[in-house]
N, C-alpha and C positions, 0 to 999 in steps of 0.2 A: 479295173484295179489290178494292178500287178505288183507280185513282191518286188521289191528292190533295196538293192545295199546301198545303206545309208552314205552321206561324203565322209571324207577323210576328217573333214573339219566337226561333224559331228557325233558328239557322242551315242556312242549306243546305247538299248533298252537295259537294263536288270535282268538278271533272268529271276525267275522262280526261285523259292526258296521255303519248304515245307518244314516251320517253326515249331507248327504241333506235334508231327508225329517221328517228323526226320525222317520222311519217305524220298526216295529219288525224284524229280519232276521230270516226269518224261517229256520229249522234246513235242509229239502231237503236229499235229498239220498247221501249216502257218499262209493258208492262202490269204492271198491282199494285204500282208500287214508286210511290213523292211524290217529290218534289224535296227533299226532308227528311225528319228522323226522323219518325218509326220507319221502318224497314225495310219492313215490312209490317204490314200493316191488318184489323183484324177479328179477332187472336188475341183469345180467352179467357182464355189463361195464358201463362207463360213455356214451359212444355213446349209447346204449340199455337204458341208464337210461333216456337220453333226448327221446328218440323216443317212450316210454312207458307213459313218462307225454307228449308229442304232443298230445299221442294219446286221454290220459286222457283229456284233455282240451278240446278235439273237440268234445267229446261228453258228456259235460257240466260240469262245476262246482258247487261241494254243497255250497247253498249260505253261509251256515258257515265259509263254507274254502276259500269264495275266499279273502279274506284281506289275507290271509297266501300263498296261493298258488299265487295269483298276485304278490306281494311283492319276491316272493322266486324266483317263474320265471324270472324276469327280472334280478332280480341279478343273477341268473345263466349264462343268457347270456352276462350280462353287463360283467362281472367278471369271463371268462373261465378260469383263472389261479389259480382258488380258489379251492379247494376240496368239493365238492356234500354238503358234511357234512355244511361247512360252508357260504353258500349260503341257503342253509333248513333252518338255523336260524334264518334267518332276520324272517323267517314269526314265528315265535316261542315267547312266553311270557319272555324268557332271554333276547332276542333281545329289547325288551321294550324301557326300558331306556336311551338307545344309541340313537334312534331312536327320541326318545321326548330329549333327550338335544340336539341332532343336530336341532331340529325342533326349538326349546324353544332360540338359538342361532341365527338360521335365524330371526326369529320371532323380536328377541330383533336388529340386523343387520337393516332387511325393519322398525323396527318400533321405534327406540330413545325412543322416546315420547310415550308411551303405548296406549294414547288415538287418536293418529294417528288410529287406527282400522278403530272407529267408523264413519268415515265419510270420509275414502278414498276412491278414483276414482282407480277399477282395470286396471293397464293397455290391453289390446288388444292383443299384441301381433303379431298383424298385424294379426289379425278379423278385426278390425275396433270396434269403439266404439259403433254405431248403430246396430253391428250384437252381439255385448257381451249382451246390452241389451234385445238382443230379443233372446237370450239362456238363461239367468236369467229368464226373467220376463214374457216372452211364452214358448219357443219351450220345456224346460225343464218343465217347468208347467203342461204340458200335459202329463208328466210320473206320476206328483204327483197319489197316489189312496187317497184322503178326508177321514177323519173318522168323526163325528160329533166336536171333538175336534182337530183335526188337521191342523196344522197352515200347511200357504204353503211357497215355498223356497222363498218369496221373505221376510218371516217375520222369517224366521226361520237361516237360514245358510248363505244368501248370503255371511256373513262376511266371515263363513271359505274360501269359493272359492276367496274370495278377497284377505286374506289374503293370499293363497297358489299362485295365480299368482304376489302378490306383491312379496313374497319370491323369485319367479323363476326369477323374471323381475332384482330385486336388488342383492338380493344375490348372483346367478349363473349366472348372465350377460346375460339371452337372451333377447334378443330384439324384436324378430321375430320367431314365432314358429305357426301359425293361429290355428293347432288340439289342439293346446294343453288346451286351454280353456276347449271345448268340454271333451277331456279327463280327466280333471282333475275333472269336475263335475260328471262325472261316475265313477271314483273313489270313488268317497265323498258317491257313497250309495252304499257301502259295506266296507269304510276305516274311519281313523278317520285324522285329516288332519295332523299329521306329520306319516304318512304310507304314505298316498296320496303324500306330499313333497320327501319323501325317496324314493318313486316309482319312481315319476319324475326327481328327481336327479340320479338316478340309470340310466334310458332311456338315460339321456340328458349323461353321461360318454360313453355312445358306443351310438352317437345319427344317425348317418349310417345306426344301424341296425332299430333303430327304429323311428327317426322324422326327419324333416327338420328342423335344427335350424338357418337357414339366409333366407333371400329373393332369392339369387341363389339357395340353394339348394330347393326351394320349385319350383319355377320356372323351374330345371330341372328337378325335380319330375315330373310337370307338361307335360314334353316335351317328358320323355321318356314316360309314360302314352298312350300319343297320338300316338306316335312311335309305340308302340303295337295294340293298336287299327286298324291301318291302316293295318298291319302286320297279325291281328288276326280277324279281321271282318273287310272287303273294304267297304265295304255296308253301313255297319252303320255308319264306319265313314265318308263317305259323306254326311251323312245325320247328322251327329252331329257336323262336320264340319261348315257346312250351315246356319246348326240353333245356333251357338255360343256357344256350348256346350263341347267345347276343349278352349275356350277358358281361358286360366290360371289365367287373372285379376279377370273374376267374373265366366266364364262357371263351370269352375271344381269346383265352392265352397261345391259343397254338399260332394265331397266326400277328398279333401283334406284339405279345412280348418272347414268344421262340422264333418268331421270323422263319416259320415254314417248319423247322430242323427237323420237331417229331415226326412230323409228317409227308414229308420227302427223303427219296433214296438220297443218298453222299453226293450222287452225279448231278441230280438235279439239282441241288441245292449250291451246288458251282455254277450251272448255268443258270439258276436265279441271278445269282451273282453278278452274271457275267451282264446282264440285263440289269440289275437295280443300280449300277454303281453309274449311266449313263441315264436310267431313267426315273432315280428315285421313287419316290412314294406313289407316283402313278402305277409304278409297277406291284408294289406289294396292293393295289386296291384291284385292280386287272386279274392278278393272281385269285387272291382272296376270293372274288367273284366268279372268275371262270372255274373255281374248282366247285363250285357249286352246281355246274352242269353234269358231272359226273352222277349226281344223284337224280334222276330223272324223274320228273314229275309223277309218272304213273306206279313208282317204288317207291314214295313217299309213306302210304298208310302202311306199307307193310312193314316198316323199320320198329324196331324195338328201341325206343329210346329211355333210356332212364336218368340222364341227365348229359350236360353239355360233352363229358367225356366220349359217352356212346357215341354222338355224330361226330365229333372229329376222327373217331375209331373208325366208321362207316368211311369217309373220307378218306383216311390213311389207307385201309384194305384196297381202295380201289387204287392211290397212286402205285403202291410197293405191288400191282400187279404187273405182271408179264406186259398186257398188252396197254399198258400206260408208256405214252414214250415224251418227254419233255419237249422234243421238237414239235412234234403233234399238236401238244398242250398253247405253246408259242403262236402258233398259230390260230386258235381261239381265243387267246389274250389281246394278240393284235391283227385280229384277220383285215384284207386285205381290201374289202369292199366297205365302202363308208355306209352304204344304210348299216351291214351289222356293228361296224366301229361302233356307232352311233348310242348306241346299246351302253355301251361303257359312258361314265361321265369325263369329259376331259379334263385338264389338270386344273385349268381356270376356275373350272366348278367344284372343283376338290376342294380346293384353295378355300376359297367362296365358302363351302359348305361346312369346313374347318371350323374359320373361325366361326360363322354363325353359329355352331353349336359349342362354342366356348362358354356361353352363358349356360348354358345345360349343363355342361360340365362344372362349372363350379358351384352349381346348386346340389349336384347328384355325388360327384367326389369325396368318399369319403378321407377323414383326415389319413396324410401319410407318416407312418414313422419310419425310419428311415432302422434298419435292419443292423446297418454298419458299423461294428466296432469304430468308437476316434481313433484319430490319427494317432499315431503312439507319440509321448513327449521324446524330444531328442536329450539327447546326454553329452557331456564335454568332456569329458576321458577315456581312454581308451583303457583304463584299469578297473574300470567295471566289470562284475560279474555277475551278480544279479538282476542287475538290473538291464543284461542283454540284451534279454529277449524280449521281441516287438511287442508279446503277448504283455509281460509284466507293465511296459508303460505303456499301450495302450488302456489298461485298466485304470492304471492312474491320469489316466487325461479325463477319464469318465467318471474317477471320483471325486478327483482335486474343485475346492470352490471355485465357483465361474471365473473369477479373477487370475487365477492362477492356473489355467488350463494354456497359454498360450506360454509356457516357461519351458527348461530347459532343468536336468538333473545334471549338477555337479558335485563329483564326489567329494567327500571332508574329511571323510572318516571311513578305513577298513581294518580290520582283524589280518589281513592279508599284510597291511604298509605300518598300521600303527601298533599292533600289538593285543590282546586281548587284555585290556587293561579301562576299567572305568575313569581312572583319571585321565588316560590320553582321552577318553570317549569325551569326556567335560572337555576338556583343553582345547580342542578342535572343534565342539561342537557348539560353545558357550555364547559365540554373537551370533549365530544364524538362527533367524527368527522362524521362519519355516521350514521344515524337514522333514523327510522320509528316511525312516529306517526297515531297511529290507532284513531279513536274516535268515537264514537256511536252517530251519528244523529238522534233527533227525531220530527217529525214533526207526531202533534196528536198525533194518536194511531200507529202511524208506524218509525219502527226506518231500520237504515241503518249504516254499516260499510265503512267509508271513511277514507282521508288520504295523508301523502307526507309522501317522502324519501326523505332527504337532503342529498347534500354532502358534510358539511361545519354542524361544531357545532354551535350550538343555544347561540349566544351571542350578548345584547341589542347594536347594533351599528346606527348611524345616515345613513346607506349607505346602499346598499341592498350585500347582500351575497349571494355564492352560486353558481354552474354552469350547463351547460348543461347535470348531470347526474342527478340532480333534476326530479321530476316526482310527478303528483297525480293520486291517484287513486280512485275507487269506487269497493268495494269487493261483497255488495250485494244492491240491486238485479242487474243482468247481470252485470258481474265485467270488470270493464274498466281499463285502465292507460292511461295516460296523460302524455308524454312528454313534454320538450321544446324543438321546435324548430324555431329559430328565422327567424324571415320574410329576405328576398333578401337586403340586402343595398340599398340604394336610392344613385345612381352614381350619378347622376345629382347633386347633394349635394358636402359639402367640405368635407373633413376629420373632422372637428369639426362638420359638420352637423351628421355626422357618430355614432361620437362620444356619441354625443348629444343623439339619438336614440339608441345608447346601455346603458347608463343610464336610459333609462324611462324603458327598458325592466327586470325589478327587478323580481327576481328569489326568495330568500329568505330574509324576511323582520321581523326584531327582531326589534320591539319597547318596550316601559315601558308599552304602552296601547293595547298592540294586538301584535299578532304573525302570519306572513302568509307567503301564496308561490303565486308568480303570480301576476300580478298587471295590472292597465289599468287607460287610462289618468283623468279619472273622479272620481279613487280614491278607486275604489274598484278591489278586489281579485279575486283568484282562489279560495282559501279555506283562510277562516279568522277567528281566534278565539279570543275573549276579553279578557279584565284585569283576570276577575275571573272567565273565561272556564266555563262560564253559557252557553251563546250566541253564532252565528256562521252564516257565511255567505259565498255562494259560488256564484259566476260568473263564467263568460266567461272570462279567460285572456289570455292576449297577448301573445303572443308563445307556451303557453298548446293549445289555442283551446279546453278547455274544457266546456262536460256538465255541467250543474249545479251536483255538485258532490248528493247530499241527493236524486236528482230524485223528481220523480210528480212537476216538474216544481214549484218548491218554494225554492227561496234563501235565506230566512232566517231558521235557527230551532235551537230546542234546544238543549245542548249537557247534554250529557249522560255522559260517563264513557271517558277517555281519560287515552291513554299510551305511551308511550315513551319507545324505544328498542335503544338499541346500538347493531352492530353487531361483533360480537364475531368469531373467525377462531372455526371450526369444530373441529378441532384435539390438537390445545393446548390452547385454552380459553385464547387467546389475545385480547383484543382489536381492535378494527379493526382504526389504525390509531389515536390514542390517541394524541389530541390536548391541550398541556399545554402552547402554546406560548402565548403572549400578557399577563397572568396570575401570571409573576411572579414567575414560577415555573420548 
């Protein structure tokens, strides 16, 4: 196998391109690979052709090549029905633009709204929210190398990594994947983020060979894991047993849902890489199990364990030592002589042992909730203001009724276009039957985004309007909602006494002098705004049960900015429920 420059006619590799940190890719030794396809040189066959680049990978990738050669390899596996040739290209400069309009597509798919980017919550993917951030904003932190001018990922890329799990979460439907965070940020420093996506989506089409993409399949990953363990060292697994280190909720996190990261150097965790992307999930169980030679049967009693963390602490000490070297390690993963191969289970039996323990898993899994802010609702103006930020409609996808969570905010009404005037606020607001009113509270130097949803269009009546879909809310700070829910009847009473008490329980209240939701016997509101949406006042009212909406315990303030949304169907720009009756129309 000899390097060689590719023809004329074909396109060349990618190079490298560090998304995370913005570091240089240094060029690195490139024995046996060309500057083009193919991959490698001097197979016989396609079976010779994969087992020449196995081998290639296990004994490192030039950092150049890996955006081409990661990319190439998964497609090859993902995609056995393709010809050598046409899997070499993904990683190729022709392959380019495919690749960024499928991205540019997803991109446009997760994000409506373009400025959805910049203040999205990634989903988890069952990490967990608390563990995404402490791969962002630590554990990744610690691969950064600083230059005097070098920003770090929490100031530089998070977006891409956001943006490429919002892609995978929306787009290609997973819900549940926990490596894949992890992976996808090791991607990011040597890809650029639609490789990174195309990589991912490549995996996720044969995802067997390489991820667990449900909560059973992680959970039988988890099982047959242990299965082996018991099978391949008795010893240890008593002793990891004991200490809750098999155990699939939290013990196995280090190596099934961080995919090594805590506990491998930066370097290693590339030449993981450079190995799983050719040999999938054989590879992360080969690892998973040869690190457990490290701990040697006769140092087993002496370890202090006090729960699953200890032993992978025991484990990590020994990789991040001096005389741990990744090549070394490769070679106990896949040594060289079949009786010790033998030791390992093959993929067949992986496979095999997978699914039998699918049934285990769905009797032992407990239920998942899913961590992730909704998707934020999109908006159809570009004269919004409060309604910006990803944060404020994400909150309203999560509390708008079932039915109206797949809608669309367009504006009817602002203080900005219409004036602070309660008759333009009727005028504009009179046939929209559902609404959100945002409005900027300000008290001092501090302002806040409050708010109702009606369910009844805003028209001056002597009587209160409106029913138990009604709600307020507070967006910041600490975002709340406020239902109604009305107090138990008083039996003891008549049916007029009944009566009586659903009258004083006013829900939505249109006057000529003030506009509100929520009421209480002495005359004031849940949220109240005046004639000319200067003023505003919030209580406690009866069947919200709410705080003072603006916060810092002051129910009066000023207002600010005020908007008014109708909601719109997602798919064909209706109306949501257009109210002309009473109208005349």
């Amino acid at each position: 196998m000899q390097p060689r420059v590719s023809n004329q006619d074909n396109a060349p590799f990618v190079e490298s391109v560090d998304s995370l940190f913005g570091h240089i890719i240094s060029p690195g030794r490139d024995d046996g690979y060309s500057v083009g396809p193919p991959l490698v040189m001097g197979a016989k066959n396609e079976k010779h052709s994969l087992k020449l680049l196995k081998k290639l990978c296990r004994s490192g990738l030039p950092p150049q090549l890996r955006c081409a050669v990661w990319i190439s390899s998964v497609a090859r596996i993902a995609n056995p029905h393709l010809p050598i040739s046409e899997t070499d290209s993904y990683g190729t400069v022709g392959h380019e633009k495919k690749i960024e309009a499928k991205w540019n597509y997803a991109l446009k798919a997760a994000f409506p709204n373009s400025s959805d980017r910049d203040d999205v919550i990634a989903p988890d993917l069952g990490l967990g929210q608390q563990a995404l951030h402490q791969l962002i904003r630590h554990d990744f932190e610690e691969w950064n190398m600083p230059t005097p001018n070098q920003k770090s990922i929490s100031e530089l890329n998070v977006r891409s990594l956001t943006g490429i799990l919002c892609a995978v979460h929306q787009v290609l439907g997973i819900e549940y994947c926990p490596p894949l965070p992890d992976i996808a940020a090791i991607l990011l420093t040597h890809m650029r983020e639609s490789y990174v996506f195309a990589t991912i989506r490549e995996m996720i089409d044969d995802s067997s060979h390489f991820l667990p993409v449900s909560q059973k399949e992680y959970y039988s990953w988890c099982k047959t894991y242990s299965f082996f363990v018991e099978q391949m060292f008795p010893a240890t697994y008593k002793v990891m047993e004991k200490c809750g280190a098999l155990d699939p909720q939290s013990g196995l996190d280090p190596i099934f849902k961080r995919f090594f990261s805590t506990i491998l150097k930066r370097e290693d965790m590339l030449r993981f890489m450079d190995v799983f992307v050719i040999e999938g999930c054989k590879a992360i169980f080969r690892l998973a199990l040869s690190l457990l030679m490290l701990i040697p049967k006769k140092d087993l009693k002496s370890l202090l364990l006090t729960d699953s963390k200890s032993w992978w602490n025991e484990i990590r000490h020994r990789t991040l030592d001096r005389a741990f070297t990744f090549q070394k390690h490769l070679q106990i993963m896949f040594p060289k002589f079949e009786t010790i191969a033998m030791r390992y289970p093959r993929r067949r039996l992986l496979s095999r042992m997978n699914r039998f323990h699918e049934h285990w898993a769905l009797e032992n899994m407990p239920t998942y909730v899913d961590q992730t802010p909704p998707k934020p609702i999109g908006f159809t103006s570009d004269g919004c203001i409060l309604a910006k930020p990803a944060s404020v409609r994400s909150n309203l996808a999560r509390w708008l009724p079932p039915s109206l969570k797949s809608t669309k905010l367009d504006l009817i009404y602002s203080t900005e276009k219409h004036g602070r005037s309660l008759t333009s606020f009727y005028e504009e607001c009179q046939r929209a039957k559902n609404t959100v009113i945002l409005v900027e509270a300000i008290i001092g130097n501090h302002s806040s985004i409050i708010g109702m949803f009606a369910s009844h269009a805003w028209r001056k009546k002597c009587h209160s309007i409106g029913d138990g879909e009604c709600f307020m809310f507070r967006m910041n700070p600490d975002p709340q909602c406020f239902y109604w829910f009305p107090k138990a009847p008083d039996v003891s009473g008549t049916i007029d006494d009944m009566e009586h008490q659903t009258l004083r329980e006013q829900v939505m209240i249109a006057r000529s002098d003030y506009v509100a939701m929520g009421s209480n016997r002495d005359g004031t509101n849940g949220l109240r705004l005046d004639r000319d949406l200067i003023k505003g006042e919030s209580y406690s009212a009866a069947g919200f049960d709410n705080d003072l909406l603006p916060g810092q315990q002051q129910k009066t303030f000023e207002i600010g900015f005020v908007e008014v949304y109708q909601l719109i169907r997602d798919f064909f720009g209706e109306e949501i429920g257009r109210d002309d009756s009473s109208l005349g129309i």
